[in-house]
N, C-alpha and C positions, 0 to 999 in steps of 0.2 A: 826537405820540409822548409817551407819559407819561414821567416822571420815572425809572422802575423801568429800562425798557427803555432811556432816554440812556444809566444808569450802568453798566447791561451792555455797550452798545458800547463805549463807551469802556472797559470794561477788556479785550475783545478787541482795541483796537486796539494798548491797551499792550502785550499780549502778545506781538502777530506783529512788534511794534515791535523788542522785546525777542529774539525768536529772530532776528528779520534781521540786530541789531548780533551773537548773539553767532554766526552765520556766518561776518558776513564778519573777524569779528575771528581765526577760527580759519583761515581763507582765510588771512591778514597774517599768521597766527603759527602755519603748520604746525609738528605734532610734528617734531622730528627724533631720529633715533636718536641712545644716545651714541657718542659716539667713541671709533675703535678704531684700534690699528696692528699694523701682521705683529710676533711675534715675535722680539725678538733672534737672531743667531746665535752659533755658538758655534765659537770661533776661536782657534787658539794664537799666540804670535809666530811670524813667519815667520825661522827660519833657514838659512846659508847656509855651505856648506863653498867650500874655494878651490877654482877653477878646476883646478891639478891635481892637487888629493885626488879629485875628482868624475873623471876620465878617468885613475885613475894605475889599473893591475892590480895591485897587490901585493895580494893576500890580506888582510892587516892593516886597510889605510888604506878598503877593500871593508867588511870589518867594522864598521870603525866606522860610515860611513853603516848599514850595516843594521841594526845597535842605534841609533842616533839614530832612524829610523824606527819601527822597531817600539816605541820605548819611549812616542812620540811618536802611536802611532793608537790610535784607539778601535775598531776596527773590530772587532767578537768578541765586545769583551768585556762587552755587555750594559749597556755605556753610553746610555743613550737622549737625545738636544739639542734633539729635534723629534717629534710626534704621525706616527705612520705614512699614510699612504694609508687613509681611512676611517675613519679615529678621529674621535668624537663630540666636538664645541664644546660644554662646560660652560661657559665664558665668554670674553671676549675684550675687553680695555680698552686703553686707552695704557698698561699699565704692570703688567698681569697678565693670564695666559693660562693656560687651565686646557684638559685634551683627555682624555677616555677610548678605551677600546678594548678588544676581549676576547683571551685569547690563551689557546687550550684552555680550563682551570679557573681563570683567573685575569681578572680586571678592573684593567685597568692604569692609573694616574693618572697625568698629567705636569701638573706646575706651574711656570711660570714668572714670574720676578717681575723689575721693573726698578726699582732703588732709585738714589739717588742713589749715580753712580759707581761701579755695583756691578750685575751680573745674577747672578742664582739659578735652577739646576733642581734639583727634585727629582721622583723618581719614586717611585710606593706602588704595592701587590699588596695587593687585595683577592680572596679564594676560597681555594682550595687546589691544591697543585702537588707531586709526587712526594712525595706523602703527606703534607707537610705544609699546615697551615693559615695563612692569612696574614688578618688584619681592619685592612687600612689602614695596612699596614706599610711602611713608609720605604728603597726598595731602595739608591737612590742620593742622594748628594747632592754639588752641585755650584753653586759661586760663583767668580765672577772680576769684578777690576775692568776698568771698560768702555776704559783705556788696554793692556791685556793684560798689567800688569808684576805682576800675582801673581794667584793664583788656588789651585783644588785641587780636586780629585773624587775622593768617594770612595763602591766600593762596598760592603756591606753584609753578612755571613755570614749565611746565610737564618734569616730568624724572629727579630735577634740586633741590639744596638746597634754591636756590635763589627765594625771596622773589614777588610775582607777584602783589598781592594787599595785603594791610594792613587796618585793623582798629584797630586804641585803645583810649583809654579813661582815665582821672585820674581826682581826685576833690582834689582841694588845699584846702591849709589852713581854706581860707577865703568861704569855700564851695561853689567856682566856678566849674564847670565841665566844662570838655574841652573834646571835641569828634574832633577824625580826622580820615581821610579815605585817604588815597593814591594808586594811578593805578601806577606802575613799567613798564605794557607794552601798547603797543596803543587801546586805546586813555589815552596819560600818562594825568594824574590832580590829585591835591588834593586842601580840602576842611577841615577847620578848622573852627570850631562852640563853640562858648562857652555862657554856660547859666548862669546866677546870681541866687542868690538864691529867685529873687523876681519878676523873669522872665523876665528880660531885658536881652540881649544878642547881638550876631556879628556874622556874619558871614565872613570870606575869603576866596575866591577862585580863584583857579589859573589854566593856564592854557599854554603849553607850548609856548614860543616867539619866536619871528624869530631866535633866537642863538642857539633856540633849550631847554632853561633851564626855571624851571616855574616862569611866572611871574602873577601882579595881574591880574584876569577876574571881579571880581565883589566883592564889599565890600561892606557889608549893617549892618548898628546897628537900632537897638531898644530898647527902655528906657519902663520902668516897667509900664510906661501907654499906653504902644501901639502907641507912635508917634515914626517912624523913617527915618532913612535919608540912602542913597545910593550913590554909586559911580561905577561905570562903567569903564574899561580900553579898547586900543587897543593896543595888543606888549605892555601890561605894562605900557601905557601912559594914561594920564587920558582923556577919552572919555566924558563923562557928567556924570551930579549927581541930586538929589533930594530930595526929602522930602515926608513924606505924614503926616498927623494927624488925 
């Protein structure tokens, strides 16, 4: 065998040499994808009225559960926490979450992020809707830290930086929580709720007056064993008040 033809095998041999390590080295050291986890959710403090505020009938002490409630749900009001049924994966990591979807003329973005101590959604409208046009426009926005003692969401007057309704929340010191919710456009109110740590509580709520500016609509406390008392406005003036136990 001449000289010419040794130094060709031998660099085929180097070669198949050379593809079998780098096999089995990819065998030893499969790709893996990166890591991913489900999205945070999105969760208020859990509160509680006394045993007999929750089965008392007065009319009043009825009321107040149903404004804690309603002030308390997202349910309507175009709040988005999560990607719908079919919404497109634009990405997914330990610590951001991004999801499309179409809705009519609109292209919906949800972003979610997990920072230390602290989750963020926001929502954007790309297309156009009831004649107007939106290019990645920022509907919602919404942050709470991951022990639930403060937070706030807020949504967005269309096409507009400006604030349309708001909720936020924070617990003092003395581990009261204070929950409020505010309307910016008609029907403007807000409603101020704050719970004790032993479930006694208050509520205020207002409601615009003849000047135009909010005054009070209804103020009702209750004390940790479920007796409380109410007060009632018209234009801010005090209308009547009550008791129940």
């Amino acid at each position: 065998m001449s000289l010419k033809n040794v130094l060709w095998l031998f660099m085929l041999l180097s070669f198949a040499l050379f593809l079998f390590n780098g096999c089995s080295s990819d065998e030893e050291n499969p790709i893996t994808p990166a890591p991913r986890s489900d999205p945070p959710e999105f969760n208020l403090q859990d509160v509680s009225f006394p045993d007999k505020m929750q089965n008392s009938t007065d009319e009043k002490a009825k009321l107040a559960i149903s404004l804690v409630n309603e002030a308390m749900s997202f349910e309507g009001t175009g709040c988005v926490f999560g990607p719908p049924s079919g919404a497109t994966v634009n990405s997914e990591t330990q610590t951001a979450w991004e999801y499309s979807w179409e809705d009519g003329g609109l292209t919906k973005r949800l972003a979610i992020t997990l920072l230390s101590g602290q989750r963020k959604w926001q929502q954007f409208f790309t297309g156009s809707a009831d004649g107007i046009a939106y290019d990645n426009w920022r509907s919602m926005d919404a942050a709470q830290k991951t022990d639930l003692t403060i937070g706030h969401v807020y949504l967005y007057k269309a096409n507009t930086g400006q604030i349309a309704e708001e909720w936020s929340w924070h617990t003092l010191e003395n581990n009261k929580y204070v929950f409020k919710k505010q309307k910016y456009v008609d029907p403007v109110s807000k409603i101020q709720i704050t719970f004790e740590e032993n479930n006694a509580g208050n509520i205020e709520s207002y409601k615009p007056g003849s000047t135009g500016s909010l005054v009070y609509d209804v103020l009702i406390t209750w004390d940790a064993a479920g007796n409380g008392s109410w007060r009632t406005f018209q234009d801010g003036t005090p209308l009547d008040n009550g008791t129940w136990n």
